[in-house]
N, CA, C and O atoms as a DFTB+ gen file, in Angstrom:
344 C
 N C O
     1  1       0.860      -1.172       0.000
     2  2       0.000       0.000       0.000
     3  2       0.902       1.229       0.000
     4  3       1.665       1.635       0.877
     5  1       0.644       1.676      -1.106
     6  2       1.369       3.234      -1.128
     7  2       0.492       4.725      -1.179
     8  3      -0.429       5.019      -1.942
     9  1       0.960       5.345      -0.361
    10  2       0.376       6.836      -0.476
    11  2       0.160       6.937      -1.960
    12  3       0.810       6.248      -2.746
    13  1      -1.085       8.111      -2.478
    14  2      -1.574       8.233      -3.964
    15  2      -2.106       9.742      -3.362
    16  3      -2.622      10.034      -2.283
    17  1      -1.702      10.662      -4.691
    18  2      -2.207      11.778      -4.765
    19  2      -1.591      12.999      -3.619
    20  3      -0.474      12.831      -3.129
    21  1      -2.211      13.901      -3.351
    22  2      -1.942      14.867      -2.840
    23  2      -2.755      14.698      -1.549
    24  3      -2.351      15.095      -0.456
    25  1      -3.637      14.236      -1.700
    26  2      -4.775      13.812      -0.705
    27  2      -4.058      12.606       0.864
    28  3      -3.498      11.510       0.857
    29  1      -4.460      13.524       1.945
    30  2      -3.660      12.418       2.997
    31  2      -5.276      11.117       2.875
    32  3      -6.463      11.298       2.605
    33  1      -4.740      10.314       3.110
    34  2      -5.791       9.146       2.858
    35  2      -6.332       8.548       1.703
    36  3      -7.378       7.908       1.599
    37  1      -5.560       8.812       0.914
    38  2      -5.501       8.109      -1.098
    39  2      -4.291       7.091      -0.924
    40  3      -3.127       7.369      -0.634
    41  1      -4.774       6.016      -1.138
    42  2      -3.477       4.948      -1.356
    43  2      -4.004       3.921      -2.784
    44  3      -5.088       3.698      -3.324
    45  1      -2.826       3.554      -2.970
    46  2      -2.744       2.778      -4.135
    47  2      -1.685       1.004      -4.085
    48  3      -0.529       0.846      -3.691
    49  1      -2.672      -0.055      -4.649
    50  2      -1.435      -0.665      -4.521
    51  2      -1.921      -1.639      -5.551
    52  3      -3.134      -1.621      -5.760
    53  1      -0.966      -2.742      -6.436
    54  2      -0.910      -4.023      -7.442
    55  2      -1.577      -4.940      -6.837
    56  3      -1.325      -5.450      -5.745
    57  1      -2.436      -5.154      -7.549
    58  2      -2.755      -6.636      -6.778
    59  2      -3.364      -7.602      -8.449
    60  3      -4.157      -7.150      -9.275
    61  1      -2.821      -8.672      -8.482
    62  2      -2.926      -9.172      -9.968
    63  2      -2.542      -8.711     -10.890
    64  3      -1.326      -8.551     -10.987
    65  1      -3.532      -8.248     -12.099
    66  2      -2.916      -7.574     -12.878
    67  2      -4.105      -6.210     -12.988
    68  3      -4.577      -5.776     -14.039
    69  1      -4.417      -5.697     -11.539
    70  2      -5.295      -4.634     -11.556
    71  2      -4.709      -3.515     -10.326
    72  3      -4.047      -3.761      -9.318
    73  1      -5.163      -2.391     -10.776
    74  2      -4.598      -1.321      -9.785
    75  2      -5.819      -1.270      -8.229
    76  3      -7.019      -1.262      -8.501
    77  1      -5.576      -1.253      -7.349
    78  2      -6.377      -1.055      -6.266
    79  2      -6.580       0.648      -5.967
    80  3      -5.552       1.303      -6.139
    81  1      -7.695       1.344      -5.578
    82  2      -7.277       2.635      -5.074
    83  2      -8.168       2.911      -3.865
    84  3      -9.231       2.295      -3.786
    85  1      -7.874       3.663      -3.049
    86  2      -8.341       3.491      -1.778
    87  2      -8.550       4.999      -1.546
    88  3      -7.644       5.681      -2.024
    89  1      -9.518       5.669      -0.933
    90  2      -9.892       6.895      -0.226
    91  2     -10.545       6.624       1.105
    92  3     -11.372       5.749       1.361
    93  1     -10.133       7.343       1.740
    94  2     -10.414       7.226       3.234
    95  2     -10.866       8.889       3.481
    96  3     -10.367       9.804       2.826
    97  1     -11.804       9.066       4.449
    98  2     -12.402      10.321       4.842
    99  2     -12.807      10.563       6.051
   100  3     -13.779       9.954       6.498
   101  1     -12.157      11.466       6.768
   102  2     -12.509      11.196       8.386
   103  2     -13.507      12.661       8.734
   104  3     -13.197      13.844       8.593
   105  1     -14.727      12.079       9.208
   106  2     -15.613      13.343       9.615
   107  2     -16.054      13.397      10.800
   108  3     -15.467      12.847      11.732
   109  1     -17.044      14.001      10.921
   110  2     -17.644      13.884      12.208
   111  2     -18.307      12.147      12.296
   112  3     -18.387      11.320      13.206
   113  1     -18.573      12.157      11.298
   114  2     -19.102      10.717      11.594
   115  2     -18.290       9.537      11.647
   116  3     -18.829       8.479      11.323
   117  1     -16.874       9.531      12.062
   118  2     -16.252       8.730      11.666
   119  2     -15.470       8.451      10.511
   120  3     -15.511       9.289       9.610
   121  1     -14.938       7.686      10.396
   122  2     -13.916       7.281       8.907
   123  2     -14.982       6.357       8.157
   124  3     -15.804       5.582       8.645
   125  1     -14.744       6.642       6.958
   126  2     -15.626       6.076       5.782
   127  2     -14.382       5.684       4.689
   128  3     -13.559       6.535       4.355
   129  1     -14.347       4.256       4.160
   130  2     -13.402       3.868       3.352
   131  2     -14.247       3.840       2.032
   132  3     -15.470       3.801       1.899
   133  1     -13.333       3.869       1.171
   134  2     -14.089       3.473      -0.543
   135  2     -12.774       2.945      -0.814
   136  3     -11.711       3.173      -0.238
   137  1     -13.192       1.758      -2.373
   138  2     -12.380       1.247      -3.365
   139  2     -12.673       1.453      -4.316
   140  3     -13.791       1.040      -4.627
   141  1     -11.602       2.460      -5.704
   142  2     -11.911       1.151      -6.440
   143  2     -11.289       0.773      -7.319
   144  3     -10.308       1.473      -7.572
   145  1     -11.451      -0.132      -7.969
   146  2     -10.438      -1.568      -9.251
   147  2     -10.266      -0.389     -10.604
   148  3     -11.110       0.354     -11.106
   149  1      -8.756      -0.597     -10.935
   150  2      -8.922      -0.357     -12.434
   151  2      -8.365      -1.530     -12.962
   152  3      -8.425      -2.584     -12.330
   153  1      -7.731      -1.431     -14.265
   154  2      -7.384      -2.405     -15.126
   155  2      -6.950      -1.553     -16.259
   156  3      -7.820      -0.967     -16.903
   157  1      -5.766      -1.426     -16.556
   158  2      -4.725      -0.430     -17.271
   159  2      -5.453       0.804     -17.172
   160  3      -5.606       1.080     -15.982
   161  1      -5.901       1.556     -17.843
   162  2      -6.339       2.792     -17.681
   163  2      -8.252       2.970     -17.988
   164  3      -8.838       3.955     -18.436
   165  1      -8.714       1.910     -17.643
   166  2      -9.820       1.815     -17.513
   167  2     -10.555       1.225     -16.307
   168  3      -9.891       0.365     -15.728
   169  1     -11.950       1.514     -15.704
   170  2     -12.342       1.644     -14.264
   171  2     -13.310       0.187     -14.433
   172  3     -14.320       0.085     -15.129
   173  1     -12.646      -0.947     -13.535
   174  2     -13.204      -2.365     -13.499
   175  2     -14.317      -2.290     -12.753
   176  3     -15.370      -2.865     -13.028
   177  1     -14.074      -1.414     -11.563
   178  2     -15.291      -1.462     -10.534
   179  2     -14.980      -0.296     -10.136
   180  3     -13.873       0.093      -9.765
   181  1     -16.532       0.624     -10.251
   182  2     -16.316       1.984      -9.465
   183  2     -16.092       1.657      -8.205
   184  3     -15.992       0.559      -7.658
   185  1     -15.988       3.323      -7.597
   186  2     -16.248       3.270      -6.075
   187  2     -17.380       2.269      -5.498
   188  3     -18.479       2.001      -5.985
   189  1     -16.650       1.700      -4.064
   190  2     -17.594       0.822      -3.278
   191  2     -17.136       1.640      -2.056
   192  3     -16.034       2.062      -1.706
   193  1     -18.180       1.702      -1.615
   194  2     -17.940       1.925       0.387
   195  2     -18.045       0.655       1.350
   196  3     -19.013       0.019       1.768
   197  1     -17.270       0.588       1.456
   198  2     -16.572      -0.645       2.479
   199  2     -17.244       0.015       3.887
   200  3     -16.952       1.109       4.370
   201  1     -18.152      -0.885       4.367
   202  2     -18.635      -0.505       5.825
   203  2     -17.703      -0.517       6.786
   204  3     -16.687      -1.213       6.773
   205  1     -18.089       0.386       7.783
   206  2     -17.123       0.496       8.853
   207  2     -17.781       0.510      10.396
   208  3     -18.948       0.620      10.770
   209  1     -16.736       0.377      11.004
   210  2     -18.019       0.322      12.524
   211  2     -16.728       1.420      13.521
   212  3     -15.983       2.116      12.830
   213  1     -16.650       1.452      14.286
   214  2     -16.543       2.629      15.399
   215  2     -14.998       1.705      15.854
   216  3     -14.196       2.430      16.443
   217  1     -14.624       0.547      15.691
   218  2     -13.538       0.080      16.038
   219  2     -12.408       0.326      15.411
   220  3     -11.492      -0.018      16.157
   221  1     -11.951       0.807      14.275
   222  2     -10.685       1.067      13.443
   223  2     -10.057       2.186      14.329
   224  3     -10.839       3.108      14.564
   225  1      -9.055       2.279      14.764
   226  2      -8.429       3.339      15.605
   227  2      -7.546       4.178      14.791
   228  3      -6.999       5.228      15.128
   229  1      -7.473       3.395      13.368
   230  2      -6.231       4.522      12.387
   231  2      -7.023       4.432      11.420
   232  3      -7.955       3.642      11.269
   233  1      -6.397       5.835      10.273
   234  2      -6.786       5.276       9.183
   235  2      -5.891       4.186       7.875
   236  3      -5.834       3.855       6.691
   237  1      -5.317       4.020       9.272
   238  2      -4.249       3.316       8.393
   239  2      -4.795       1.734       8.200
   240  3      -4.497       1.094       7.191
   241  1      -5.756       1.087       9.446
   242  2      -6.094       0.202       9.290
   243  2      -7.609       0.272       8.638
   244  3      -8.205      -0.615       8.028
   245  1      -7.863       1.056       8.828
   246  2      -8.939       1.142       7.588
   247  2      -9.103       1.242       6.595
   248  3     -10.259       1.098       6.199
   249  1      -7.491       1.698       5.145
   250  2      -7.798       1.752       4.220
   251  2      -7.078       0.170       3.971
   252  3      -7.408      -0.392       2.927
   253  1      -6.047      -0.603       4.955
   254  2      -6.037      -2.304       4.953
   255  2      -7.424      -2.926       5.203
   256  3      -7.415      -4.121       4.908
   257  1      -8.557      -2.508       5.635
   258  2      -9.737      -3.096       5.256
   259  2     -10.312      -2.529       4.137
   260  3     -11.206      -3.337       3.889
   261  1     -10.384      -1.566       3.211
   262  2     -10.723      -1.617       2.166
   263  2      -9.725      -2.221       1.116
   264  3     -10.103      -2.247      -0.055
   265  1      -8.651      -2.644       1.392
   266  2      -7.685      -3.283       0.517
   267  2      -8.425      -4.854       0.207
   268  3      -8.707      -5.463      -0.825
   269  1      -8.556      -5.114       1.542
   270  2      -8.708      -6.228       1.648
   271  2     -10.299      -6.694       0.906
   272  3     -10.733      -7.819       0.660
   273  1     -10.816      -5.559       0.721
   274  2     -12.430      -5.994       0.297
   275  2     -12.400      -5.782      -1.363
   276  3     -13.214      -6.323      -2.112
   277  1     -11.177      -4.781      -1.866
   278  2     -11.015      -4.623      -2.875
   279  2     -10.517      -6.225      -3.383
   280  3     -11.041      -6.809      -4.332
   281  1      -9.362      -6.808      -2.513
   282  2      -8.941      -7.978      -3.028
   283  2      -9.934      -9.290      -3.615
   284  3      -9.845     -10.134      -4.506
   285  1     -10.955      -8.899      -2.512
   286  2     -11.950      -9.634      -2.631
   287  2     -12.984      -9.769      -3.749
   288  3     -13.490     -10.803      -4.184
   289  1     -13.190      -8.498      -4.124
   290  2     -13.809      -8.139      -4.975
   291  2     -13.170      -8.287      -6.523
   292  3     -13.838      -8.433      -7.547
   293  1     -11.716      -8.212      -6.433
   294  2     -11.113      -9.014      -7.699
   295  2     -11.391     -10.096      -8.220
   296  3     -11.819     -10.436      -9.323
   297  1     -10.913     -10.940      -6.702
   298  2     -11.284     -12.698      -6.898
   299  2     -12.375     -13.155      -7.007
   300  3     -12.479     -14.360      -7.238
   301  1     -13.542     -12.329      -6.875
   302  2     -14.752     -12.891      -6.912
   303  2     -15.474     -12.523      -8.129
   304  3     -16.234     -13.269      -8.747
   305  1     -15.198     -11.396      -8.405
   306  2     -16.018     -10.938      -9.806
   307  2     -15.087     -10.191     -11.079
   308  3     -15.676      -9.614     -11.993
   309  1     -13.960     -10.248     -11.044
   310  2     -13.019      -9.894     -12.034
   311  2     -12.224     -10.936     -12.789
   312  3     -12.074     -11.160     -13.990
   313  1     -11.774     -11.488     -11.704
   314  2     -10.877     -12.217     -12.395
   315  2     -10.989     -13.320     -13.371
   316  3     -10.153     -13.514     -14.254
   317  1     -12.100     -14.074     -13.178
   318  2     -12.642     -14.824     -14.516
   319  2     -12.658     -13.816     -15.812
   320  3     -12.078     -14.065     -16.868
   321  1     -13.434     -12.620     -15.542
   322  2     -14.123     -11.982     -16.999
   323  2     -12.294     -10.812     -17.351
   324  3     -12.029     -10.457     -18.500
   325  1     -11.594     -10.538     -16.451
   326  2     -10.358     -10.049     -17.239
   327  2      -9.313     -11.238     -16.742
   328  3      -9.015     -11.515     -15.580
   329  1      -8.865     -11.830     -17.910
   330  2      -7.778     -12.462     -17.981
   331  2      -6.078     -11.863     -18.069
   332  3      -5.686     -10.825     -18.604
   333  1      -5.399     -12.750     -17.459
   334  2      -4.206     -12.081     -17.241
   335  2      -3.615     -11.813     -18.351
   336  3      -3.999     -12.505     -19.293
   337  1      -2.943     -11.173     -18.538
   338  2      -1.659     -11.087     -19.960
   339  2      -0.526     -12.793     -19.903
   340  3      -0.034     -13.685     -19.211
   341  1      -0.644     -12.423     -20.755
   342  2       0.532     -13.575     -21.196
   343  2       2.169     -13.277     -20.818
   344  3       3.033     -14.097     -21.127
């Protein structure tokens, strides 16, 4: 997971052969995570909001739970319909 953008709470990281991107937003209401998938320079899966509950104490472990839902969301509905490169 790497810092992305200018924005504190934009991270980016490889996972297969798709880009992950992560925004995190801390308000009054708490931290709110989103993902989402590209695939070279086109958008596989828009933004998703990854639910959150009152327990994440950083946002550091909160945009590792939207990583992790992004990952999920590869293996479950991407990766059959985009195939890897050769």
């Amino acid at each position: 997971m790497e810092p992305n953008g200018i924005d504190m709470g934009d991270y980016v990281e490889r996972y297969c052969s798709f880009t992950l991107e992560v925004a995190i937003e801390q308000g009054m209401a708490g931290i709110k995570s989103h993902y989402r998938v590209w695939r070279d320079n086109e958008v596989a899966l828009d933004w998703h909001l990854v639910s959150s509950d009152d327990t994440w104490p950083t946002e550091r472990r909160a945009a590792q739970h939207a990583l992790d839902a992004a990952r999920a969301a590869v293996e479950a509905e991407l990766a059959c319909a985009w195939p890897r490169p050769q």
